[in-house]
Every structure is written in C-alpha cells, then in structure tokens.
N, C-alpha and C positions, 0 to 999 in steps of 0.2 A: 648792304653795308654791314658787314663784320662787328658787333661791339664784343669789349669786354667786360668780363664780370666786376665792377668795384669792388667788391669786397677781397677776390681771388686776383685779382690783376692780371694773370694770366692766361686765363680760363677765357674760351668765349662762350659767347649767350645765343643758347638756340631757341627756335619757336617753339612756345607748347600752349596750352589752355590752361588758366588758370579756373576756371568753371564756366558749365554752360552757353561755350561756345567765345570767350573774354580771350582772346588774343593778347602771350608776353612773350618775354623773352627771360631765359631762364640759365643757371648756370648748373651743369653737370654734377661740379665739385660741392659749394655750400649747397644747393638746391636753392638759393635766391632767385629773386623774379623782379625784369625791373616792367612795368605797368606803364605804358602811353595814356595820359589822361583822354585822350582825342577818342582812342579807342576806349576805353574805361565812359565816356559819355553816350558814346556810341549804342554799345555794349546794354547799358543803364536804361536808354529810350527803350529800347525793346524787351529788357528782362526785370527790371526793376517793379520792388512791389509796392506797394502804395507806402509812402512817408510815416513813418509810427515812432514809436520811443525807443533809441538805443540802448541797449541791455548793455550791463558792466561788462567789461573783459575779462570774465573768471580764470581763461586758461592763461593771462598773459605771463604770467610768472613761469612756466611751462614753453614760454617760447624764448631763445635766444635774443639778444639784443646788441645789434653793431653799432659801438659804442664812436668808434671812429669816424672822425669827418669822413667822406665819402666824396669820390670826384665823379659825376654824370662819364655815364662809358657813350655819349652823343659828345657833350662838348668840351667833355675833362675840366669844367668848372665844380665850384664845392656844392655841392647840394647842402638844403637845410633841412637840419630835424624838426618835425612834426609832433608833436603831442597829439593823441587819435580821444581820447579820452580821459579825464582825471584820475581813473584809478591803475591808468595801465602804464605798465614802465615801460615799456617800448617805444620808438619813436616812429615815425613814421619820414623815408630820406626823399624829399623833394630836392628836382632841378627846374626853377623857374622860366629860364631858357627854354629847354627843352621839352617843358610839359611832362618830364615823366616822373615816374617813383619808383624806389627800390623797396623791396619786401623782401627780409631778412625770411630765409626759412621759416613756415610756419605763423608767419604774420597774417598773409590772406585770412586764415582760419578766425583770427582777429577781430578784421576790420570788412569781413564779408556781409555781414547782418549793416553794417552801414551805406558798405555799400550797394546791396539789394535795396533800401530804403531811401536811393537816393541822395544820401551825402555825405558819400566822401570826397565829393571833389572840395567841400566845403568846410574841411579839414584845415586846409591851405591859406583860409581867409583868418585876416587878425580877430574880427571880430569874434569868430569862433574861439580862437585861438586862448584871445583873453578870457573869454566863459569859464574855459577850462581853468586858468591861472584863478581864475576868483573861485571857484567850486573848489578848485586844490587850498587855497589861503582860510577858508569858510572850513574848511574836513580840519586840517591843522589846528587852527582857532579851536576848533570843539575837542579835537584830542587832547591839547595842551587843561580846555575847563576840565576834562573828565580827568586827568591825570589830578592835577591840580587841587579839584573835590573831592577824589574818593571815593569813597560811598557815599555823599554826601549829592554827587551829581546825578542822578536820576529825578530826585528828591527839590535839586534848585532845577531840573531842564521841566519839572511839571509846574512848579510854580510861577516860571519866566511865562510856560504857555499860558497858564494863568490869567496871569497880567497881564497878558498882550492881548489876550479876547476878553476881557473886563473891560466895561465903559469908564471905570475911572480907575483906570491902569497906572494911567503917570502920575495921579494923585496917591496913589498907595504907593507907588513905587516911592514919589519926595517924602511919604510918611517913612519908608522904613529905612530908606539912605539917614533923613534926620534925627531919627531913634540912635541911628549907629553914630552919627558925628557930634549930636548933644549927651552923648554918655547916658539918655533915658531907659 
C-alpha cells in the first residue's frame, strides 16, 4: 500500500533506513520519514544500547519544525504533536491509530540518542509528557527570578541552597521574612 507524504500531500513515501538497518518510509520532496513504532520496537530489542540520561537537543533549533496539524498518510486521521524534550522546539507527529510518526526532515538526528537508549516510544505517554511540561514551567520560573534579580540572582540562588541544606532553614527563612514584614 501506497502512502502519501503528510506534509507534501502529494508526494508518495518510499522505503529507506533511517539507521542501522530501522525500516521507514520516506518522502523524496521534504525528505520526511514517517517511523512504524511496531518496527521502531523491533528495531530497539536488537540495537538499542543500555538506558542512560538524555542529552539536550543542541541542534534542535537547526532542524525545521511542521508546525501544521498533520493527517496519518495510513488512516488520514489528525496526528498529535509530541514534545521529545523540554528544551527542544520541535514536535514530535504521532497517530495513535496507527502506531506511527512522522519526522520532519532532520528530526531523527534529534531524537536518535533516545532512541538507541530505549525510549522513545515513551515519548507518547502522558506521564512523560507531563515531566516535560513541569521541567518547562520550573526553566520559566527561574528565568523570570533571574530576570527579575539582576545581578542580584546568583547571590539569592546561593543563599536559597543555603537554606535549604541548613538544619534550621525554615527557622531562618521565618527570621528573615519577619525582619522584612516587622520593618526591623
């Protein structure tokens, strides 16, 4: 069966490898790839390297991002976008239906170290999902203190650690809140 390219619409998707033997389908025109998770598991039992710590996505800024809903070239339902990472703007286009994904040109390069380590199928799951949204709300939170302090934020992010490995942390902490609310 024949698909076509989501992004190209008219383009169809031929076989190729997207590394070390990982069977897609791919489009001539953007060079997207859309990924079978069934295969992408497959793929993973046998080449995958042992689970370790995701490194940031430096080049993601470097890669394109299809910013448009996207309809599965299997069931022409909407795929959803994926956050792979808190710091990387790209998305990552799942159809739940159909098990697969689409990768925008240059995305593999991305999301490849995750996937050698085992989980990117685990991309897909909320609970992941949410990690990211809190790691992203927590990055925000501290850019808005740094904005916020100035210079002065280096100076209070040593003194928070401070406090927070001192045995009477919350007791200093009520001394210097009280100092500031009794005008002492």
């Amino acid at each position: 069966m024949s698909l076509s390219c989501p992004t190209c619409a008219n383009s169809q998707l031929h076989g190729t490898t997207l590394t070390d033997q990982l069977p897609a389908e791919s489009c001539p025109d953007c060079r997207g790839a859309v990924l079978s998770l069934i295969h992408y598991r497959d793929w993973r039992d046998a080449h995958a390297a042992p689970e370790e710590s995701v490194a940031d996505a430096g080049e993601a800024s470097h890669v394109d991002d299809n910013k448009a809903m996207l309809r599965c070239p299997q069931c022409k339902g909407f795929m959803t976008k994926f956050r792979f990472l808190a710091d990387a703007a790209n998305h990552i286009d799942h159809c739940d239906r159909c098990d697969l994904v689409w990768l925008d040109h240059g995305e593999w390069r991305l999301v490849e170290q995750l996937a050698r380590s085992g989980q990117f199928a685990k991309v897909f799951d909320m609970t992941w999902q949410k990690r990211l949204r809190e790691e992203q709300a927590k990055r925000r939170a501290e850019s808005r203190w740094r904005e916020q302090l100035g210079d002065d934020y280096a100076r209070a992010k040593e003194l928070r650690g401070w406090l927070a490995g001192h045995p009477r942390g919350k007791e200093l902490l009520a001394y210097l809140f009280l100092s500031q609310t009794e005008g002492a």
